[in-house]
C-alpha positions as CSV (number, residue, x, y, z in Angstrom):
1,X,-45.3,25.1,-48.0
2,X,-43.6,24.4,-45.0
3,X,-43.2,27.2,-42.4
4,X,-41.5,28.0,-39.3
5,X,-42.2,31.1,-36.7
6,X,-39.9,32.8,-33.9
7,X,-41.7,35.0,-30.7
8,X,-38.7,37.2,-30.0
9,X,-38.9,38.9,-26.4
10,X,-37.4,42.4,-27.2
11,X,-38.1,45.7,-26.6
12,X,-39.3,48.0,-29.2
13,X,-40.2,44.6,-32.0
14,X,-41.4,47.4,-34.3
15,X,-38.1,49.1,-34.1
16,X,-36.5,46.3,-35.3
17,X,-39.4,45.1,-37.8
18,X,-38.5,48.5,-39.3
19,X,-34.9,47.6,-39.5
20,X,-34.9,44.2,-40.8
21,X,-37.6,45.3,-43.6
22,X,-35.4,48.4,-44.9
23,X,-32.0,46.9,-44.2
24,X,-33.5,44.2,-46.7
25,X,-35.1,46.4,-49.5
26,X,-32.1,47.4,-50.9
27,X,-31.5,43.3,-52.1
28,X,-35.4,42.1,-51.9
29,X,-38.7,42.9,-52.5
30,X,-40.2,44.1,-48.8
31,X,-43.5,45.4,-47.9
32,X,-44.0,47.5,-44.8
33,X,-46.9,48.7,-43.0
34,X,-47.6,49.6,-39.4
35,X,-46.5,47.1,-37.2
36,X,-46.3,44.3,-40.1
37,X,-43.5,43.4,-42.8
38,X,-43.0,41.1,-45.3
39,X,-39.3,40.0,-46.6
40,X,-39.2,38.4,-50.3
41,X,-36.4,35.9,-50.7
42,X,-36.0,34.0,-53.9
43,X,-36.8,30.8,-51.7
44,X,-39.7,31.7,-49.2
45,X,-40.7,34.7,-47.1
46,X,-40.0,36.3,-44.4
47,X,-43.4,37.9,-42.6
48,X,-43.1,39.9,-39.5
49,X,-45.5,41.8,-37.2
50,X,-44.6,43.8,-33.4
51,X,-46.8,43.2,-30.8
52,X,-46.4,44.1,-27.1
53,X,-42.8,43.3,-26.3
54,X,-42.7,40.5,-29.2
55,X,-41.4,40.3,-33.1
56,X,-43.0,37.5,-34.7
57,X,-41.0,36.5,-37.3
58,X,-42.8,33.6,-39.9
59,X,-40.9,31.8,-42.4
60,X,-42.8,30.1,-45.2
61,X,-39.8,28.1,-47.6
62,X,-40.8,26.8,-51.1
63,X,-39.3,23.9,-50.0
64,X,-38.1,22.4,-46.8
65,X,-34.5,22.4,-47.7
66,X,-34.9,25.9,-47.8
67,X,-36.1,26.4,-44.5
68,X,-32.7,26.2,-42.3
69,X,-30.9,28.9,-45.0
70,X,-33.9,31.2,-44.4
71,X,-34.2,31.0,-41.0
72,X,-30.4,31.6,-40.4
73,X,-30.3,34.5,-42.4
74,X,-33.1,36.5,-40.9
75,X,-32.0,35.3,-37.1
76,X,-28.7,36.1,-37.9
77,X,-29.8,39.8,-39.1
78,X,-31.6,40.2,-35.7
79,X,-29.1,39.2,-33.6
80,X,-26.2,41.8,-35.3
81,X,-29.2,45.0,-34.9
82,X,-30.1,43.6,-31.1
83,X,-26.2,43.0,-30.2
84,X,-26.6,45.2,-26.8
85,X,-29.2,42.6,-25.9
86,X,-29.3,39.6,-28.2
87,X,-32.5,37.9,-27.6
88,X,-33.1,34.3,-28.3
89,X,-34.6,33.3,-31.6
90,X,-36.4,29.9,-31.2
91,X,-38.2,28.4,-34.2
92,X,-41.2,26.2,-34.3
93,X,-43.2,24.7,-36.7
94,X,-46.1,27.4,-37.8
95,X,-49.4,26.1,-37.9
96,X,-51.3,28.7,-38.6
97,X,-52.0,30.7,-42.3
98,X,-50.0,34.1,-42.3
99,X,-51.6,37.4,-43.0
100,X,-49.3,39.5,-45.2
101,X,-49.3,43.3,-45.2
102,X,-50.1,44.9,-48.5
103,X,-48.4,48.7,-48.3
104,X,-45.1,48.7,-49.8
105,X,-42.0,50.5,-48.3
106,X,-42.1,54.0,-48.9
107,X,-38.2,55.1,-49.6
C-alpha cells in the first residue's frame, strides 16, 4: 500500500493529535491513545503520533489514486485548527511500517 508521512513543526502536536482524532470520530472510525491516533477513511488511514515539537502525520492509501484526496483532507484539517500559526505540511514518501495505537476514543 502506498504511504506518505508529514513532520509538522508545531507547538503542542498532541494538542492537535487530539483535535484532528475527535474532530474526525463523529464521521470515521478513530483510535486515540497517548500521544498516538489513528484516522479510518474509507480509502486508507490516517496514523498520527506527537513527539517533541513534531505531529507525524502517516498516510497509508489503498491505492495510489487515493493518496492526494487523503492527504489534502487531513492537511487541510490542520491548517483550519493551526490558523494563528499555519505550519507547513510537506509529504514524503514513508518507508518505514507504521505502528498503530490500539485504545479507542473514549467519548
Amino acid at each position: 500500500m502506498p504511504a506518505a508521512e508529514a513532520r509538522v513543526a508545531i507547538a503542542m502536536p498532541g494538542r492537535y493529535l487530539t483535535q484532528l482524532c475527535k474532530h474526525f470520530r463523529h464521521r470515521r472510525p478513530v483510535t486515540l491513545a497517548e500521544g498516538q491516533g489513528r484516522i479510518d477513511f474509507a480509502d486508507g488511514t490516517c496514523t498520527l503520533a506527537a513527539e517533541e515539537a513534531v505531529l507525524v502525520l502517516r498516510v497509508t492509501a489503498a491505492e495510489a489514486a487515493a493518496m492526494p484526496a487523503l492527504q489534502d483532507v487531513v492537511a487541510r484539517h490542520l491548517l483550519r485548527f493551526a490558523f494563528r500559526d499555519p505550519p507547513e505540511i510537506r509529504w514524503v514518501p514513508a518507508t518505514e511500517p507504521e505502528a498503530a495505537p490500539s485504545s479507542p476514543v473514549a467519548g
